[in-house]
C-alpha positions in Angstrom: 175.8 102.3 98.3 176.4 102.1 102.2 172.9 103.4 102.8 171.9 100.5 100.3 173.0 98.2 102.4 172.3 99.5 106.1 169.0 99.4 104.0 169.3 95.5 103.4 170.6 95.3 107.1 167.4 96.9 108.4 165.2 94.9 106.6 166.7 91.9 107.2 166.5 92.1 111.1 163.2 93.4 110.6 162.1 90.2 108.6 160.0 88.0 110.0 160.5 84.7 108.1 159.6 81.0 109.7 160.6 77.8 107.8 156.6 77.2 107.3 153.8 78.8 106.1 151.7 80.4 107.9 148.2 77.9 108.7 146.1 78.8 106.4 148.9 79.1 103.9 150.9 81.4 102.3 149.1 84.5 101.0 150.3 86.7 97.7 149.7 89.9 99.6 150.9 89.0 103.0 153.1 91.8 104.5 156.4 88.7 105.3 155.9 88.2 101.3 156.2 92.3 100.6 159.3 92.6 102.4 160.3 89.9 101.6 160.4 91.3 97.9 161.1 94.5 98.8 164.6 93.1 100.2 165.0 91.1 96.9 164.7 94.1 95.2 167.1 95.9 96.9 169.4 93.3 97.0 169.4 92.4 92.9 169.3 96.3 92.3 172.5 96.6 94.6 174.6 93.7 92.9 173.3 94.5 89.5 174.4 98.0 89.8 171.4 98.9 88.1 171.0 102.5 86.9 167.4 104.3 87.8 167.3 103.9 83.9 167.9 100.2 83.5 165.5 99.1 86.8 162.3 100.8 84.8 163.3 98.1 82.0 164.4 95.3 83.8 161.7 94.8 86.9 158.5 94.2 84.5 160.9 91.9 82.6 162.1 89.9 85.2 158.6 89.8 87.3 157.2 88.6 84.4 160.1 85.9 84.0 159.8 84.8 88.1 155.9 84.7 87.6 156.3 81.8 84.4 159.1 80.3 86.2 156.9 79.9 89.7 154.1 77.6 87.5 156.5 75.9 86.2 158.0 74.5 89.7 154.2 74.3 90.5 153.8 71.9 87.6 156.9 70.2 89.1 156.1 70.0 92.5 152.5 68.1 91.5 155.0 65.3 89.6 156.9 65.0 92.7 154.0 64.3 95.3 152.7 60.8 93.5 153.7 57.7 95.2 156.8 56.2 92.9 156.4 53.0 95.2 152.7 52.2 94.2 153.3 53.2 90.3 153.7 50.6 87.9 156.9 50.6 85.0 154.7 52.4 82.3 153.6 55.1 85.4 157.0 55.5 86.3 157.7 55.8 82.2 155.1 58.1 82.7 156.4 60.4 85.5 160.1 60.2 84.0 159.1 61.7 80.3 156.8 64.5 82.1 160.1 65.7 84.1 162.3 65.2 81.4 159.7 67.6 79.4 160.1 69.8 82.0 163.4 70.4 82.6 163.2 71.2 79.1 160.7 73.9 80.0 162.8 75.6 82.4 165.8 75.4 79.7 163.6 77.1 76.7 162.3 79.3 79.5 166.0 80.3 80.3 166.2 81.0 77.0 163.3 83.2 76.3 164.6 85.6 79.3 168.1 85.7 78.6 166.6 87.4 75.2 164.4 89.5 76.8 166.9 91.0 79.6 169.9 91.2 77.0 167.6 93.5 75.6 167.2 95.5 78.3 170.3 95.0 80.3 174.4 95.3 78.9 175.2 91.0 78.6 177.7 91.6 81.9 174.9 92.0 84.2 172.4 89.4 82.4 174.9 86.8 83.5 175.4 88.4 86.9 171.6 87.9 87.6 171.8 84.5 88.5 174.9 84.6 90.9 173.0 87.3 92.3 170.0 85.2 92.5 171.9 82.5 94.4 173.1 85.3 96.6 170.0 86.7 97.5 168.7 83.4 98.6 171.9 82.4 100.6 171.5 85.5 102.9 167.3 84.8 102.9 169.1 81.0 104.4 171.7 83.0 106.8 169.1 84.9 108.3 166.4 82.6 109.0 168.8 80.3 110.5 169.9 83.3 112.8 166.4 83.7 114.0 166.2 79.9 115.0 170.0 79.7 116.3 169.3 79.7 120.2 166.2 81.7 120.1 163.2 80.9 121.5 161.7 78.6 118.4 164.4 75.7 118.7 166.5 76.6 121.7 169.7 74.7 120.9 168.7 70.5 121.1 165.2 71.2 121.2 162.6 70.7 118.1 159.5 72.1 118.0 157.1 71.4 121.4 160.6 71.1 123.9 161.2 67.4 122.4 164.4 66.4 122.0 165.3 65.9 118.1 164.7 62.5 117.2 167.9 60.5 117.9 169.3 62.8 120.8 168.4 62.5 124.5 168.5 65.3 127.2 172.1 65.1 126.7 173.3 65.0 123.4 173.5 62.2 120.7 173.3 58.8 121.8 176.7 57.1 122.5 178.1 55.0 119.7 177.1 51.1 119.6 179.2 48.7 121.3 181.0 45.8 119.8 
């Protein structure tokens, strides 16, 4: 276990993650993605306690699972970029009844999996898959914001390019408004 995580450690100082893509955007096979999964991996194996045994059965099942569940928020994310303010009512109606069908989706999809990994998992660490889930993604958060804390990308009031953020001069935030 304590190698596990000096494992996790390791990787996760070694991780290179910025809050955006890279330019040409993000690539399947890109090297930040790989360890990026390799640490989620680790991570899910660690808190699942999953035997040698168990990970052969579980890891097609749950790739399989992220894979359906990553076109689904595609589907979602192409609802969210239309214009709500240039719709009409019956667009709007529209838009409302595709995300409603959706989030039914994602529930049915729930479903399916929580089939498929109590059939491969004991039902104690089916349901600790999504706290564990939740944890993985809360240390991805931690650590990013750790590389941009006072390092070199945002360094303390600055944004991106030395400007201040919006709002804030050399000094701080503006003063509040007088009476």
């Amino acid at each position: 276990m304590k190698y596990l995580s000096f494992m996790m450690l390791l990787l996760l100082g070694s991780l290179g993650l910025n809050a955006q893509p890279p330019a040409d955007g993000p690539k399947e096979d890109s090297p930040r993605r790989e360890r990026m999964e390799a640490l989620r991996v680790a991570y899910l194996t660690k808190e699942l306690e999953l035997s040698s045994d168990e990970a052969k059965k579980f890891w097609p099942v749950y790739e399989a699972f992220k894979k359906e569940k990553e076109a689904l928020r595609k589907d979602g994310k192409a609802l969210h970029q239309k214009d709500l303010a240039l719709m009409s009512d019956k667009e709007a109606e529209g838009i409302f009844e595709e995300q409603m069908k959706l989030k039914e989706k994602h529930i049915a999809l729930e479903r399916k999996y929580h089939k498929e990994f109590k059939s491969v998992l004991p039902l104690r660490k089916v349901l600790m898959l999504q706290k564990a889930e939740r944890g993985f993604k809360r240390e991805m958060l931690k650590a990013m914001k750790g590389r941009h804390k006072g390092g070199k990308h945002h360094g303390g009031k600055h944004h991106r390019g030395g400007k201040p953020h919006r709002g804030h001069g050399e000094d701080g935030p503006p003063p509040p408004p007088r009476d």
